[in-house]
Structures are given as C-alpha cells and as structure tokens.
GUPAGU-866443 format. One record per residue (C-alpha): residue number from 0; residue in three letters; x, y, z. Coordinates in nm, 3 decimals, m for minus. Layout:
SITE|NUM|ALA|X|Y|Z $
...
***
This chain:
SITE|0|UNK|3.277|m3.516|m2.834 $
SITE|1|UNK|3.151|m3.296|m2.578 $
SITE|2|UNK|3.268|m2.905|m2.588 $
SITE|3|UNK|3.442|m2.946|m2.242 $
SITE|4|UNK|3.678|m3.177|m2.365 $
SITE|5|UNK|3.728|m3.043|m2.695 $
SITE|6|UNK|3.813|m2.702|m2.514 $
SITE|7|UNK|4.061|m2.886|m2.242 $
SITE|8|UNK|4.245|m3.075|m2.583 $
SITE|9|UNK|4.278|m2.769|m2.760 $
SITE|10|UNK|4.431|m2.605|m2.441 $
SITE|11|UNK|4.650|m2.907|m2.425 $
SITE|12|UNK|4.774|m2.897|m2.726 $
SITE|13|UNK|4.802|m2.496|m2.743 $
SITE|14|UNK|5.040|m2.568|m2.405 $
SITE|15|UNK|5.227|m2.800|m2.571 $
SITE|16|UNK|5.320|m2.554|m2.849 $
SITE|17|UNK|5.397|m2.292|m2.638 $
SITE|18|UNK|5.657|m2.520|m2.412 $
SITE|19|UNK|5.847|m2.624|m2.737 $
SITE|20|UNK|6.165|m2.407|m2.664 $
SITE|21|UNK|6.144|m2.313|m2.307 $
SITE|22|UNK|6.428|m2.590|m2.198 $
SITE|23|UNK|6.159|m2.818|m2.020 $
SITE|24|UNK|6.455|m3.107|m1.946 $
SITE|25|UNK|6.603|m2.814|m1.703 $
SITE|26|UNK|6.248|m2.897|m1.509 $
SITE|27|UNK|6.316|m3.233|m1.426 $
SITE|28|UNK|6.023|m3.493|m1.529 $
SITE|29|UNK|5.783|m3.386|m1.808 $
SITE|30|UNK|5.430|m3.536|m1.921 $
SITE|31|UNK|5.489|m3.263|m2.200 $
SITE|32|UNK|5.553|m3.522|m2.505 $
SITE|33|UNK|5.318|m3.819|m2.390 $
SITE|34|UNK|5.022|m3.586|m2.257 $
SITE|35|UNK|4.691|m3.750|m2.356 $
SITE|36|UNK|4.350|m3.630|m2.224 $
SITE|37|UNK|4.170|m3.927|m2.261 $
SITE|38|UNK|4.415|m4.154|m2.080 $
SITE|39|UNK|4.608|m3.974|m1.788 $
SITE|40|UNK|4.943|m4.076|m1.666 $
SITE|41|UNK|5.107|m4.066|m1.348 $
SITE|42|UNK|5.485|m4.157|m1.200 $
SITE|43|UNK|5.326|m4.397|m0.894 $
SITE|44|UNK|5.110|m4.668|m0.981 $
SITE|45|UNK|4.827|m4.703|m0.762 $
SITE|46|UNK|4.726|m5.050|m0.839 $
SITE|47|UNK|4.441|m5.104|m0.538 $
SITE|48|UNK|4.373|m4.745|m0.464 $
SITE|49|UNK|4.024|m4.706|m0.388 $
SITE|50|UNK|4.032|m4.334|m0.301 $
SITE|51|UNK|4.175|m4.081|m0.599 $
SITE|52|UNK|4.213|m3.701|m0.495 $
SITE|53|UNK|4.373|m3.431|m0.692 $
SITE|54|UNK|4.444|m3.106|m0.430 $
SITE|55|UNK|4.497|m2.781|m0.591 $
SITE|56|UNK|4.790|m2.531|m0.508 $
SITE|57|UNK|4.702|m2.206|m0.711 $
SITE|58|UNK|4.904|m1.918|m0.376 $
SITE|59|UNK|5.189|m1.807|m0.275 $
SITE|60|UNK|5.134|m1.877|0.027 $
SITE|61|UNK|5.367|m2.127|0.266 $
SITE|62|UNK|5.169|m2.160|0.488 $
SITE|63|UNK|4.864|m2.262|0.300 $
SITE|64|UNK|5.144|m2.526|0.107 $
SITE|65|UNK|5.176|m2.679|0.493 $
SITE|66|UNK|4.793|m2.725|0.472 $
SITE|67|UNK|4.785|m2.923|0.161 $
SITE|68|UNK|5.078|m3.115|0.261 $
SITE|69|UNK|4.888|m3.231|0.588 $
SITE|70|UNK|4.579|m3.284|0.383 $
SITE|71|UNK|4.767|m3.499|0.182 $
SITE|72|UNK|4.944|m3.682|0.489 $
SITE|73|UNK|4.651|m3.713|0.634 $
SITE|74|UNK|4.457|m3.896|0.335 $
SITE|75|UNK|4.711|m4.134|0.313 $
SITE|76|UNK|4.756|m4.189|0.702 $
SITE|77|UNK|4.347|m4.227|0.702 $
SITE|78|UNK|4.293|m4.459|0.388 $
SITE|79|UNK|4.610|m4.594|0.370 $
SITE|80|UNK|4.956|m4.562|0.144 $
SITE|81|UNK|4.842|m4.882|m0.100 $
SITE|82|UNK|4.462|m4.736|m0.100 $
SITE|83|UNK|4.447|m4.392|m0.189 $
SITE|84|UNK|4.600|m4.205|m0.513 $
SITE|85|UNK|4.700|m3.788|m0.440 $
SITE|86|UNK|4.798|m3.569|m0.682 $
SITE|87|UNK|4.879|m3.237|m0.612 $
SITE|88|UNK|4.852|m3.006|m0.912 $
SITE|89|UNK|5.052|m2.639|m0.882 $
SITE|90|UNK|4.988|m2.371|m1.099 $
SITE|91|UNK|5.007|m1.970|m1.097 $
SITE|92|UNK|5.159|m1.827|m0.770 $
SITE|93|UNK|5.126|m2.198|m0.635 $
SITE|94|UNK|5.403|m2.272|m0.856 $
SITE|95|UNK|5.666|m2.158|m0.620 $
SITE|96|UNK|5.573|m2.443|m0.387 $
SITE|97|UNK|5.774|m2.621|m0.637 $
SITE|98|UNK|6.082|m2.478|m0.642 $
SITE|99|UNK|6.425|m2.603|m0.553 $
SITE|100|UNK|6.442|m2.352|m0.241 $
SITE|101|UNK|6.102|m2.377|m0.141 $
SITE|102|UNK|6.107|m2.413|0.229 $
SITE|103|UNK|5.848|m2.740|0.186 $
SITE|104|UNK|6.107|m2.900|m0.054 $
SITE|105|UNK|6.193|m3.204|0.203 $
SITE|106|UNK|5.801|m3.260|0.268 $
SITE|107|UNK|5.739|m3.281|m0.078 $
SITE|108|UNK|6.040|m3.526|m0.124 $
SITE|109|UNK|5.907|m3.736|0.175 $
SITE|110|UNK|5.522|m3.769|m0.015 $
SITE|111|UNK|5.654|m3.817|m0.299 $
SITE|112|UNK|5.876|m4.144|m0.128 $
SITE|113|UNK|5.516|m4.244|m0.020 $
SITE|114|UNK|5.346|m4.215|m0.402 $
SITE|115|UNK|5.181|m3.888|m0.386 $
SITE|116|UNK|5.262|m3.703|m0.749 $
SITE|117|UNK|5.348|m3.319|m0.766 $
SITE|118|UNK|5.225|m3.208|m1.112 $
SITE|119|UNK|5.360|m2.876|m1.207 $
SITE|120|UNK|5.181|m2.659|m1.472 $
SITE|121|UNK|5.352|m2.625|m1.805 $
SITE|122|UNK|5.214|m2.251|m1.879 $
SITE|123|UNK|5.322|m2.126|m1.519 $
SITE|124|UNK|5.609|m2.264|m1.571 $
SITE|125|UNK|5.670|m2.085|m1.923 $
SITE|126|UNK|5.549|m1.738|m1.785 $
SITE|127|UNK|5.841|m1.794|m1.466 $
SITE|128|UNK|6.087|m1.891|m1.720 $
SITE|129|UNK|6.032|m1.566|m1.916 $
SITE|130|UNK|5.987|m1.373|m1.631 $
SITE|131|UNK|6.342|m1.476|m1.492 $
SITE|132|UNK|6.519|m1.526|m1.776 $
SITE|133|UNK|6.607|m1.887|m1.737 $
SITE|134|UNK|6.440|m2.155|m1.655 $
SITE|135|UNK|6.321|m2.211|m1.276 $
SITE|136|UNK|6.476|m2.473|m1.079 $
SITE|137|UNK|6.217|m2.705|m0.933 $
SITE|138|UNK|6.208|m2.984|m0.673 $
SITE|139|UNK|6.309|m3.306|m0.851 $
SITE|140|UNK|5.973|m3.475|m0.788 $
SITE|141|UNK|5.799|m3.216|m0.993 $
SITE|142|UNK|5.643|m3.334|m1.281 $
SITE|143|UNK|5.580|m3.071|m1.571 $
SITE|144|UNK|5.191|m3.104|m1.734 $
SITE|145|UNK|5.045|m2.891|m2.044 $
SITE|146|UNK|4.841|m2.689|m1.797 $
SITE|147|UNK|4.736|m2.699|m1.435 $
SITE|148|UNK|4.403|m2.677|m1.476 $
SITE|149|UNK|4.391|m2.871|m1.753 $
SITE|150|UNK|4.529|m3.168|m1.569 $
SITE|151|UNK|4.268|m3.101|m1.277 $
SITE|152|UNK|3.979|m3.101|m1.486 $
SITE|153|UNK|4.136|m3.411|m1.666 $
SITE|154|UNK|4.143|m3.607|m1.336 $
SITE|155|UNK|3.833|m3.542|m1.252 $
SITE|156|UNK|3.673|m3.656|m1.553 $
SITE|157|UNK|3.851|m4.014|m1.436 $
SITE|158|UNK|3.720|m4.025|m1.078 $
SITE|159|UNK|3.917|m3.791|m0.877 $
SITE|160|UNK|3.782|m3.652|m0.645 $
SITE|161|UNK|3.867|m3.231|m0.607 $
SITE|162|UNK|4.032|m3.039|m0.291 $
SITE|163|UNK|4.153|m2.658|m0.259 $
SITE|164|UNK|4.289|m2.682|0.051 $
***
C-alpha cells in the first residue's frame, strides 16, 4: 500500500475518533460512520458525468465563497448538469461558508438542487464546536467528512480533477 494512502487512512480514522462525542447529528448529513478511502461516496449520483472537479474553500472570505460558487455555476452551465460531478470541500476558516447564517446559504441550497455536494470537514468542524461551546449550525446541504483534506486528496486519487478558486 503506498505511504500516501496509508497516511490519508490513518488520518481518517484518527478523525473519526476524535468526532465520536462532538454531537455530529446536530450537523445535518454525515459520511462520518460509512467513510471509506478506497471507495468515496457522495449524496448526487452522477451517472454520465464525464467531468469530476473537487474546488477547495480553505478562507474566510465571502467574497472569495462568490468565486467558487460561480466557478462551480459555471462548470455546470459549460459541461452540463448530467455531465459534470462538483464537489466543494470546506475546511479551516472556509468552514464558515457553511454555516446556517452564511450570507451564500441560498446559493449553496440552489447548487446543491442542481447536484453539486458541499463536503464539510469533520476536524474544523470539531475545533468550531469547542471553540463555541456547542455545536455550529450549518446549511442543511452540508455534508460532514473525516477531514477536508483528506477527502480532497481522496478524490483526486479517483479522477477529480483539483481547483482553489
């Protein structure tokens, strides 16, 4: 097995422990329990997508959020909704483009109506929760993962291909 993915399980796995008692259902979705490395999951099926891009959100930045959103619009409005597969992957700062009052909430609802995935990373998401107290309130569409980049380097190990907007 080659170190890179032996060092991304681990990780996985080490997120996994540390999310145990953090009250993950208060997130919405999880990938927390089913997580698997080798064989990535997603809540859209992309059955004839012939395009797969994963676009990282690692600021706190709004209007860098717009960006990606657009990027992501625009992949879809270029390729088409049936042939291209987008999954945005939040983590650090870039968390807070995920939460409930996020002023890109409805945009993210709208892609998310039109099959792009909002991955949300599980550690981030631990350090907020302890930070705050409680656990943060996300958008509905987010989906919690063991680790952002985890997930990123995950999907690109199956053919998607990489964006920092």
């Amino acid at each position: 097995m080659k170190r890179s993915i032996r060092v991304a399980i681990m990780g996985a796995v080490t997120a996994l422990s540390l999310l145990g008692g953090i009250g993950v259902a208060d997130a919405g979705i999880t990938m927390l329990k089913d997580s698997n490395f080798a064989s990535p999951t997603f809540t859209h099926t992309h059955p004839f997508a012939k395009e797969h891009i994963v676009l990282q959100i690692s600021q706190d930045n709004p209007a860098r959020w717009g960006l990606a959103l657009s990027n992501a619009q625009n992949l879809m409005n270029y390729f088409g909704q049936e042939e291209v597969q987008i999954v945005m992957v939040a983590f650090g700062p870039g968390l807070k483009m995920y939460l409930a009052n996020s002023p890109v909430a409805e945009k993210i609802a709208s892609l998310d109506a039109e099959g792009v995935e909002f991955d949300a990373c599980g550690n981030t998401y631990k350090a907020m929760t302890k930070e705050m107290g409680h656990p943060p309130k996300l958008v509905s569409q987010a989906v919690i993962v063991p680790g952002g980049i985890v997930r990123i380097m995950q999907l690109e190990q199956h053919g998607f291909d990489y964006v920092k907007p």
